[in-house]
C-alpha angles and dihedrals in degrees: 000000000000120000109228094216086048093057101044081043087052093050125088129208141249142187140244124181147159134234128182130231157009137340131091113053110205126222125283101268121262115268108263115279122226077246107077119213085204102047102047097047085045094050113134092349116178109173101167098052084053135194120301110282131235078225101052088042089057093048090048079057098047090051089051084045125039120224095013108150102183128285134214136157131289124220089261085064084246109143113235121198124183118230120189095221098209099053090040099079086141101058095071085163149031088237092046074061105037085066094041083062103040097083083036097059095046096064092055086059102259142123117261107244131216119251080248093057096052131089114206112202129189114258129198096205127027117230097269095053083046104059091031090060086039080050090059105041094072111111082062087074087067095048108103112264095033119135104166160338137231161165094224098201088193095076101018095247138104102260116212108196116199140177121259112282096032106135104246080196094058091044091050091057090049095057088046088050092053086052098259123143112253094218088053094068130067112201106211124179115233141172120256121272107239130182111254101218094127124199122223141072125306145191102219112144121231126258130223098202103031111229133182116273102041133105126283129178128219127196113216103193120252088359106065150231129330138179134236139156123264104235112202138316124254140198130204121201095216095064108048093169098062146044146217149215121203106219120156132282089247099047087074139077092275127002109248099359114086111222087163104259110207114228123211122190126235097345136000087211102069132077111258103020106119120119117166147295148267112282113168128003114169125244119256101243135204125228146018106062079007119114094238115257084025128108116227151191130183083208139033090209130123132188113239128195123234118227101181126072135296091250098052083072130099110202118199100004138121117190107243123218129176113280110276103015140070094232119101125211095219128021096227092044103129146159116239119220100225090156148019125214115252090174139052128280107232126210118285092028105131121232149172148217132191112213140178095239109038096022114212113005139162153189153154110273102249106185117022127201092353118151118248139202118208129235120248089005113095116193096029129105136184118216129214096354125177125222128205116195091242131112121234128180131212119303086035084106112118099022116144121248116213135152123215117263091207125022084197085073099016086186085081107083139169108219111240102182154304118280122230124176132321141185113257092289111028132051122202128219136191115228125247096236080049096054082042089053094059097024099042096167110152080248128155124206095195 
């Protein structure tokens, strides 16, 4: 089983950054191709249905056993699991539970464990009482002050965090008024989530072939330049004659609209920099998971269009510099994408991200599928978001998130996500089966 220090130890780490004006202008854009970008990553979209939940997957588990709260892993890399005793009258044992788990496990992704390996620990509610109650709560997220929601599966609670000032009072009331148990909901104060596209000059170096991790500039019109981090490349087997980079929605012109906004990597003020341009960026949607009255999106990524050459990308790559740093020891040092996550990441996994602006970071993930506000954004939420105990810094947007298959040859990675934005300590990703929700393709990233 993997150990979740010796993971984020594993890991290195990458950069992401932003810049602000002129130079570079890019070819005139090729004449449309029978084979349409935005057809294809918009195929069969269904935003507002949404990808499956972390939630939904842990109340499917408290209806096959009865009594199960939630589990996640401790700082020892023990897995815990919550058990409501008196509805669970079948697990007898740790070890009776222990096996329930074990196929289980195995689906999200995990290692089985040994009865001597689990920590049971005593819950209040069981998982379907918790989503149900998270379900409910979510016109609080529309209340002022309010950063997220959450099922917390560390304490067996939904977790509100709010900004400083919020009346923990007046949110209280709110949870008892949509028919939610007082003593089911735990009131924390946060910081706000902010996108992390900075403005300003940088240093980045340029790329030939471009891989993911590495710095990329966008124009906004009339405003400047920012920075951001090329996530990671794609590839869709219907158009054979072109390629594509994954960003964040934000980190274009306007966010789910596409202009198109036009991508230079590493500097728009250099000769010879422009790569591409903004193809496909979902539409927020309203209703179903949406606070009503409120836009929303399950992922902050956008499809761009190469312009350069096939051989100036690099597929399936990630550049790899030393943990904690932007520099790499050697210029060709790189991760290679050998997977891609088809199942949720829990509390305590360890993960990592490369980014223009910190380099090769890593953490354990501390708060899994909660719904965000974002800062500076009224109106807009962001729904089943992941957070990793990291800090990142602006121009980190768009990084990719990955953890290691073998720590054995931690170059070999499954990508996890995109991150997004974050507070000082903590940075927030969008899932990958939430990016494949709204961006369906078909589209492969390796």
């Amino acid at each position: 089983m993997w150990n979740r220090r010796a993971v984020v130890s594993g890991l290195a780490v990458a950069a992401v950054g932003l810049v602000g004006a002129c130079a570079d202008r890019p070819p005139t854009q090729p004449e449309a191709q029978a084979d349409d970008p935005t057809a294809v990553f918009s195929a069969g979209t269904a935003a507002v249905e949404g990808p499956q939940t972390l939630d939904a997957v842990f109340a499917r588990m408290a209806r096959e056993i009865p009594g199960f709260g939630g589990l996640f892993y401790d700082e020892d890399g023990k897995l815990n699991v919550y058990m409501a005793r008196g509805q669970a009258r079948e697990m007898t044992s740790t070890r009776q539970l222990a096996d329930a788990l074990g196929g289980r496990l195995q689906a999200l992704g995990l290692d089985a464990v040994s009865a001597e390996q689990l920590v049971v620990r005593s819950a209040q509610y069981d998982f379907v009482e918790l989503n149900a109650w998270h379900q409910r709560v979510r016109p609080v997220l529309a209340m002022p002050g309010v950063v997220f929601t959450d099922v917390d599966e560390t304490t067996n609670r939904l977790r509100i965090g709010v900004e400083q000032g919020v009346s923990e009072a007046q949110i209280g009331e709110a949870v008892q008024a949509l028919g939610v148990p007082r003593d089911a909901v735990i009131v924390s104060e946060t910081e706000p989530i902010v996108p992390l596209q900075e403005w300003g000059m940088t240093t980045r170096d340029k790329f030939r072939p471009v891989p993911g991790g590495v710095q990329i500039h966008g124009a906004i019109p009339d405003v400047g330049t920012f920075r951001c981090t090329l996530g990671f490349n794609l590839r869709a087997p219907a158009l054979t004659r072109q390629q594509f980079f994954m960003t964040n929605s934000h980190c274009t012109a306007e966010r789910g609209v596409v202009l198109p906004t036009e991508y230079w990597q590493h500097s728009r003020f250099e000769d010879d920099t422009f790569i591409g341009w903004e193809v496909f960026d979902p539409p927020y949607f309203t209703g179903g998971a949406c606070p009503t009255g409120w836009q929303c999106r399950w992922s902050d990524a956008a499809v761009a269009q190469y312009a350069i050459p096939r051989a100036q990308v690099q597929f399936a790559r990630i550049a790899r510099p030393i943990p904690g740093a932007i520099v790499l020891p050697d210029p060709n040092a790189r991760f290679t994408i050998v997977d891609e996550a088809r199942s949720r990441v829990v509390v305590g996994q360890g993960v990592g991200k490369v980014g223009s602006s910190t380099g090769l970071t890593g953490g354990p993930v501390s708060q899994t599928c909660f719904n965000s506000t974002i800062g500076g954004l009224p109106g807009v939420a962001m729904l089943c978001q992941d957070r990793i105990l990291m800090p990142p810094v602006g121009g980190d947007s768009g990084s990719p998130v990955f953890e290691p298959i073998d720590l054995a040859d931690p170059a070999r990675v499954r990508l996890q996500g995109i991150l997004w934005g974050g507070t000082s300590l903590t940075a927030i990703f969008s899932h990958m089966l939430n990016i494949r929700a709204e961006i369906p393709g078909p589209w492969i990233t390796h």
